[in-house]
N, C-alpha and C positions, 0 to 999 in steps of 0.2 A: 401429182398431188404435192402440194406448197408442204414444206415442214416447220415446225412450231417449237419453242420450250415455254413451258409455264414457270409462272414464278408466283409463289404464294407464302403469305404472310402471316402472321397474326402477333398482338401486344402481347400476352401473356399466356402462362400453360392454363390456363380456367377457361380459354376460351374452345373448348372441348370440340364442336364442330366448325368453327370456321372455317377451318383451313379443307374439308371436304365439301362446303359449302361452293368454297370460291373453286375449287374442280372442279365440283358436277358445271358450275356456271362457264367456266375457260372452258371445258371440253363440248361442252352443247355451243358456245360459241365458234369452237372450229368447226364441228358436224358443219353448220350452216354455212362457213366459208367454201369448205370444202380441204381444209389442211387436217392435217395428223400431228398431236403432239407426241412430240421422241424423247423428249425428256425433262424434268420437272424440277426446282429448283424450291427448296424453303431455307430458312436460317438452321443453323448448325445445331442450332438444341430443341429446334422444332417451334422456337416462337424467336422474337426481336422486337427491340423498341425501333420504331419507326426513325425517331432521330438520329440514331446510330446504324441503319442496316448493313448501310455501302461498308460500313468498318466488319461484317457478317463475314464469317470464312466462303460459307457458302455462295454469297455475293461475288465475293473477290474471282473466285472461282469462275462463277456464271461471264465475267469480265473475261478471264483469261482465254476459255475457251470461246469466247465471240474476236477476239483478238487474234487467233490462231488463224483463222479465217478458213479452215476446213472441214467447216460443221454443216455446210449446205445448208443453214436457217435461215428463213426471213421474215420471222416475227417472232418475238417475245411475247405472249400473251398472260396480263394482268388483271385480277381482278376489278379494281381502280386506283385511281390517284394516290389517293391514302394506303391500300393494300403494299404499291410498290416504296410506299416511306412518309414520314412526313418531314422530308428533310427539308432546309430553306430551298425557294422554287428554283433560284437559280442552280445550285444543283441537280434538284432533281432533272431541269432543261439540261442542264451540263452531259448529263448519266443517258438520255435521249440520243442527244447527238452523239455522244460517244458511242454506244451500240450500232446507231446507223455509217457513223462514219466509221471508223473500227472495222467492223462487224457485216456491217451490210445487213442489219439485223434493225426490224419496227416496234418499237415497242406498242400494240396495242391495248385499249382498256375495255373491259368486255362488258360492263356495266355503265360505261361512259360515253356520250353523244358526241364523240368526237370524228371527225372526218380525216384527219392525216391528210391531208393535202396542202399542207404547207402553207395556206393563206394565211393573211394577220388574224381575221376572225378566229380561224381556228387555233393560231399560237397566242391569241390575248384572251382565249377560253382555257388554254391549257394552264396559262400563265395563273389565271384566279383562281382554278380550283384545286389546283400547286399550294396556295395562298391560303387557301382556304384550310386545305388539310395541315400545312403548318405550323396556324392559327391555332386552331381547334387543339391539337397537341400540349401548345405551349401554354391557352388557358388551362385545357384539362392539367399540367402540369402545376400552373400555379394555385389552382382551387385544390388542388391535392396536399400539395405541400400545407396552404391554410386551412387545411382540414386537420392535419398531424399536428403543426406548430398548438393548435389549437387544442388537443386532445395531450398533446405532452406539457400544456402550463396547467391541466387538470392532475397531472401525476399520471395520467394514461400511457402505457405502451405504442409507439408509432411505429413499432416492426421489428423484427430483428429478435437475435438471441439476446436473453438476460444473461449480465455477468455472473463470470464464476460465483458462488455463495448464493446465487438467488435463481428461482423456478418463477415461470411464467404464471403466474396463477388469474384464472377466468373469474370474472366478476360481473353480476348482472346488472340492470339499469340504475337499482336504487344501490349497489357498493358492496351487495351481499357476496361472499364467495361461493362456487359455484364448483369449482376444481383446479387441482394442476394441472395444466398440460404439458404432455410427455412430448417428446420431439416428435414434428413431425403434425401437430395435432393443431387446430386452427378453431378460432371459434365461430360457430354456425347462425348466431345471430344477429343484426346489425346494432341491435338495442345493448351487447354485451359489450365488455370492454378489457380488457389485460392490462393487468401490473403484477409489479413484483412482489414478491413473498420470499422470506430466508431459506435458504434449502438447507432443511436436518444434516445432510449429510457433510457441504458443504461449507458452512457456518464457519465450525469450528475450525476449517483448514484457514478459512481466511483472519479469521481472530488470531488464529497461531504465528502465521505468519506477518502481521504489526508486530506483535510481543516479542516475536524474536528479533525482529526490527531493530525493534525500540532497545531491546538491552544488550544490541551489540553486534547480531551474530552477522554476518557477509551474506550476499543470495549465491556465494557457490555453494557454502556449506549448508545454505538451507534448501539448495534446488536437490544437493547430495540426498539430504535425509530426506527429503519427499521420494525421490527417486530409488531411494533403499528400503523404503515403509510402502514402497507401488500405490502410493497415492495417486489415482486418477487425476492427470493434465488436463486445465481448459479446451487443450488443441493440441494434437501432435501426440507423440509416443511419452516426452517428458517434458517433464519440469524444466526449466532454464532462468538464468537472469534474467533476460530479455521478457519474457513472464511474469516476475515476479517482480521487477523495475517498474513494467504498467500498473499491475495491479496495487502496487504502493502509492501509485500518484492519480487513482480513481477517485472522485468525488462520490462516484453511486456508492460507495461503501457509508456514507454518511448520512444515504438518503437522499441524495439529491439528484433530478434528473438534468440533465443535461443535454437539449436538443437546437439542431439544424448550426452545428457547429462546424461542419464543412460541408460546402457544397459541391455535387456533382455537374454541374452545368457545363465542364470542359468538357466532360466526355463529348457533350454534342459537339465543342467546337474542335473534334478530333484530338484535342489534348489529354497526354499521361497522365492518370494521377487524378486525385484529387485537391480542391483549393479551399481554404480556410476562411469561412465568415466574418467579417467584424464583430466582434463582442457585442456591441450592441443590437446585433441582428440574434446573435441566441434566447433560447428559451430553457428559462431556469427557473425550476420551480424544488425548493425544499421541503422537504419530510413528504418527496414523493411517494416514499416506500420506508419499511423499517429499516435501519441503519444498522449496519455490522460492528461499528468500531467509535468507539465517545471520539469526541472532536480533540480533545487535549493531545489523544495518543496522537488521530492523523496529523496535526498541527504539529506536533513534536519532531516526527517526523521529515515534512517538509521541510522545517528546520536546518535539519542536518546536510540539507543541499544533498539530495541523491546525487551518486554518480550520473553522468552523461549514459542516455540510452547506450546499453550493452550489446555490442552484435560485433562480427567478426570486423578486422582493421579493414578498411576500402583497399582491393590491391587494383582495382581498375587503371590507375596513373603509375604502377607501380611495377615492377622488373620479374613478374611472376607467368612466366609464361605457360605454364603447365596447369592453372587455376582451370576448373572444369574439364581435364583429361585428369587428374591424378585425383584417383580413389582410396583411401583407408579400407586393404582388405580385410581386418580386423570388426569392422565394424559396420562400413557398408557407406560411409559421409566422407564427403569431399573432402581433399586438401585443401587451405588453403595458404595464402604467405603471411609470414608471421615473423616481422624484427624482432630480434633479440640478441641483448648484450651479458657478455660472462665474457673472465679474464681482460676485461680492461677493455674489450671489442667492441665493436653494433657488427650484427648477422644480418643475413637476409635468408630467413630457413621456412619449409614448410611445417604446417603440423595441424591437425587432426582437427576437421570443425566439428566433430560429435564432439571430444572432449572442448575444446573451447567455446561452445551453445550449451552444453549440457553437463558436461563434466562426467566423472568417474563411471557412474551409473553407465553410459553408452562408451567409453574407449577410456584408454589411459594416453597421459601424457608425453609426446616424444616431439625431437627439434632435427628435421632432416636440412642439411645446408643444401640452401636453393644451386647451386653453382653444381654442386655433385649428380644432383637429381636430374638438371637441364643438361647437362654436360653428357652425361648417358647416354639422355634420348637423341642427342645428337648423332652420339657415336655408333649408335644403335642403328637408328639410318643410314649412315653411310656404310656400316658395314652389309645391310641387308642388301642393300641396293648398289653396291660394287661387285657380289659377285655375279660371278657368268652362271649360274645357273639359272640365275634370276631371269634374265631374258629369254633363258630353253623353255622355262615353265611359262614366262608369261599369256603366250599364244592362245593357247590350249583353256589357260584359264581364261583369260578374256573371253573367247568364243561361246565359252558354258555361259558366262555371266549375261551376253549378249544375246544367247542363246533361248535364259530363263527370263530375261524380261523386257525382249523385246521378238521373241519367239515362240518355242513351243510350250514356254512356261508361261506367256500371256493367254496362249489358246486353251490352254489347262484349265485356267485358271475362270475363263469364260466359258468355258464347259460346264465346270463345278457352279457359277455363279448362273448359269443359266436354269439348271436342274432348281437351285434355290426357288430361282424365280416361278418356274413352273409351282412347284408345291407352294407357296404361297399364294400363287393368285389361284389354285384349288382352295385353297383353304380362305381364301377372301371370297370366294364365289358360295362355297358352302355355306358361311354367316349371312350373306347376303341370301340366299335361301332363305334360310330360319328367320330372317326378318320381315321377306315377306307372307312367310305362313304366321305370323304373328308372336312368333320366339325373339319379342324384341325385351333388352335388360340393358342396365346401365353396364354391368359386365360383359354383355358381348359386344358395346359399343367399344371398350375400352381395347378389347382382343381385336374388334375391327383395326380400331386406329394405330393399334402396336404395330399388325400385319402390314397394315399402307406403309407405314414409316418403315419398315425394316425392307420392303419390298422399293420403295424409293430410297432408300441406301443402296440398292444390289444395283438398281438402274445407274446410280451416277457412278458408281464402282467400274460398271463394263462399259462404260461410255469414256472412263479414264484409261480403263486396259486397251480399249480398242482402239484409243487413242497412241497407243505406244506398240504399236504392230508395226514392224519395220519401219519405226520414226529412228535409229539410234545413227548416228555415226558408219561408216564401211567399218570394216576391222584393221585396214592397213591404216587409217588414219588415226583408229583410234588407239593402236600401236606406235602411230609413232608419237603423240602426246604424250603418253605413259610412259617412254624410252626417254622424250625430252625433258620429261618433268623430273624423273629421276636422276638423270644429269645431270640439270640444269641444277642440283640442291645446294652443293657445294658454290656455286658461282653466285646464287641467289641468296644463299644465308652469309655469304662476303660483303655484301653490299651492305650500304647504310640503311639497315634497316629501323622503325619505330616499332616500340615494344607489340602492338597491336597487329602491323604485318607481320612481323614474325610467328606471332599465336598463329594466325592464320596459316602459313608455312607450315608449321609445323602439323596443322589440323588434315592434312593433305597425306599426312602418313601417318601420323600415329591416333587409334582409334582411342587407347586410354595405356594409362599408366597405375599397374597396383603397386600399392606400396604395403609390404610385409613387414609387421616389429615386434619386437618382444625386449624384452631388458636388457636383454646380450647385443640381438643382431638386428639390424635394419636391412632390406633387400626391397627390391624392385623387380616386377616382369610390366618389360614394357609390350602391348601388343600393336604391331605394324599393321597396316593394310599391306596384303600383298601385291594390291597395285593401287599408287595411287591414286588418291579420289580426283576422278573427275568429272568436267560439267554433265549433266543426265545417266552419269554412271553410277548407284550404288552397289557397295560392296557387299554381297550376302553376307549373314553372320556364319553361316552353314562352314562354310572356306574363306572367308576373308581377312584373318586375323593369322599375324606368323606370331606368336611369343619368343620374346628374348629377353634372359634374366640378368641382373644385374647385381650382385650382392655387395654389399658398401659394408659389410662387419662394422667396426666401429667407426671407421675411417669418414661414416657421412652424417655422423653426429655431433652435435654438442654439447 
């Protein structure tokens, strides 16, 4: 019997049954071939936009393991065209060949009159309804957008959270209000529509902070007193500049709406980020909503040339190699590097991004010199990894490691994952009972679909374990990399290295670095992997970490 994976899709979470629709369809299509499918594949949050899938973790995945080439598959089976993407046809043909050359894997369509046989007919059939589903996307896209642009030069809501100071408030066909909705709450009519309304509670914080603005005060000392009065944040635990910088240079506080000011369209074309409209492509529409703040104050304002958006110095280009290993145990936020001049100098020191995001509220102020702190973990290394006992222990540990996850700890592991399995598809067969004695509800649809989705979580889980059953390395080889790597540290951190290889170097032994302070003493525990990282080796947290302390007194301050 031929073996199969499904792959199924769907645009959005409201699309409530598709994604069981397009099963029962893939699996009554293999009954008829006569294959079995082994394992099934959807996007990572249970839906995807068609023009982005291939970027789908889940995707990426389904690639990898047809690339390994020891999955004995040879068909992908699909709902249709559209189901596997709507991305431009040329790739979707690209993403074809790739699986059958790759893979040795067919993509079929089980709703689709296609023959795979390779003629032109059948690849200038493939080719149009590729096209087709493309098409259809990128209308339904643009009629979408001119649906929104449309309904935000009405003063209407076209998605999304209302800023800080204002509640979503539901409004019926003729403008009458209706309700606030609470998070979380969607309006049920298509005749309704959303806009903003002041929120009671919120109002006042925003009025407060223009006024304090306007006669003077700094946004650390006003993100402090939010932070010390536990005013509720927009987002996040606190208040910050970087909060409080946007929300001063908002227009919607005026009333005004402001839409299709950047667009998303790179996404599709695989690019970061989003890119910024021409001005005359936005939609601005005044006295969308009640206004927070007379126009003299915000104008006054603007005035004053805010500072340049507020967020940590960039140390990407910059001699900070510890940036994301070195933690504030104080407080629980990263270090980051931080110039500074006193006694006539420029520094290069770390220090504390809760305090410099947030200020006093989350950490206090302190200046650790970058040189003292790198310097440590240097020395920290070589000391771990010159003694001889180092290599007595190494054996022994490696074997466990090799032992639990590519041994008896994978088989464990699919034991327990398999018992999962079992009581769930008891428990999928039991609703499917009650549904057909006529115990059918929108809630036991929903416990249906939980159960599918968590029961195809447990499949791709043991299909990844199973996949690592004596896949690792022998142990003498993999001894002697870890023997080489640690030798090789000193020769390797000699060379001419760029700040960036070096981070990496150093990522290979040290799992993280805390940093202890108080007014008197600054200290360091740096922790090591006890063997270095390497390729398909992770270190358990269980035993992986040696601690070595570092204490600087005052000597690594400024």
């Amino acid at each position: 019997m031929e073996k199969a994976w499904a792959f199924y899709r769907r645009s959005t979470d409201k699309q409530e049954l598709s994604i069981p629709d397009q099963r029962t369809e893939c699996q009554a299509y293999a009954a008829r071939m006569g294959w079995i499918i082994v394992r099934e594949f959807e996007p990572i949050k249970g839906w995807g936009s068609g023009l982005t899938i291939d970027q789908d973790p889940s995707f990426q995945q389904m690639v990898r393991e047809a690339e390994s080439g020891h999955h004995g598959i040879q068909h992908l089976l699909v709902y249709d065209v559209s189901r596997f993407g709507r991305l431009q046809p040329e790739d979707k043909i690209y993403w074809e060949r790739y699986f059958k050359k790759r893979g040795g894997i067919q993509i079929i369509y089980a709703k689709d009159d296609f023959k795979n046989d390779g003629s032109t007919l059948d690849t200038l059939s493939k080719v149009l309804k590729h096209g087709e589903a493309h098409q259809f996307s990128m209308k339904l896209s643009e009629t979408t957008l001119r649906g929104a642009k449309s309904h935000a030069a009405l003063g209407h809501s076209a998605g999304g959270k209302a800023p800080y100071g204002y509640d979503r408030l539901l409004v019926d066909s003729l403008g009458n209000a209706v309700k606030v909705l609470r998070k979380g709450e969607h309006k049920a009519d298509k005749m309704q529509r959303i806009t903003w309304t002041p929120s009671p509670s919120e109002k006042p914080v925003v009025q407060w902070i223009f006024e304090s603005y306007d006669k003077g005060t700094g946004l650390r000392l006003m993100a402090d007193d939010l932070n010390r009065r536990k005013v509720p944040p927009p987002c996040g635990r606190f208040w910050s500049k970087t909060i409080l910088h946007y929300m001063l240079r908002n227009r919607a506080y005026l009333g005004e709406r402001i839409y299709n000011k950047r667009s998303y369209k790179g996404y599709r074309r695989g690019e970061k980020g989003s890119l910024f409209n021409p001005k005359d492509q936005w939609v601005i529409k005044d006295q969308a909503h009640k206004s927070l703040i007379e126009r003299d104050l915000f104008d006054r304002i603007q005035s004053k040339a805010l500072a340049r958006a507020t967020h940590p110095r960039g140390t990407y280009h910059r001699p900070y190699l510890l940036t994301g290993l070195a933690v504030c145990e104080n407080c629980g936020y990263k270090l980051i590097g931080w110039p500074k001049k006193g006694n006539g100098h420029a520094y290069l020191t770390y220090t504390c991004s809760g305090y410099t995001r947030i200020g006093a509220a989350a950490c206090r102020s302190f200046n650790v010199l970058t040189e003292d702190l790198e310097s440590r973990a240097v020395d920290a290394i070589r000391r771990q990894f010159s003694k001889p006992a180092w290599k007595d222990d190494l054996k022994p540990l490696l074997a466990a490691m090799i032992e639990e996850q590519f041994g008896s700890g994978v088989e464990s592991k699919l034991r327990d994952s398999q018992k999962s399995l079992e009581e769930i598809n008891r428990q999928i067969s039991n609703l499917l009972d009650a549904a057909k004695m006529g115990q059918f509800s929108k809630a036991l649809m929903e416990t249906l679909q939980g159960l599918e989705t968590q029961r195809d979580n447990i499949r791709q889980e043991m299909a990844e374990a199973e996949s690592k059953l004596g896949a690792s390395d022998n142990m003498d080889t993999l001894l002697e990399k870890a023997i080489a790597l640690a030798e090789d540290f000193e020769r390797i951190w000699g060379q001419s290295l760029s700040n960036e290889e070096r981070k990496e170097v150093l990522r290979k032994f040290i799992h993280q670095v805390s940093v202890q302070h108080s007014p008197e003493n600054i200290s360091a525990t740096y922790w090591l992997y006890k063997i270095p990282q390497l390729p398909g080796i992770q270190n358990p947290a269980t035993r992986a970490f040696q601690p070595l302390i570092a204490g600087f007194n005052c000597g690594g301050r400024i």
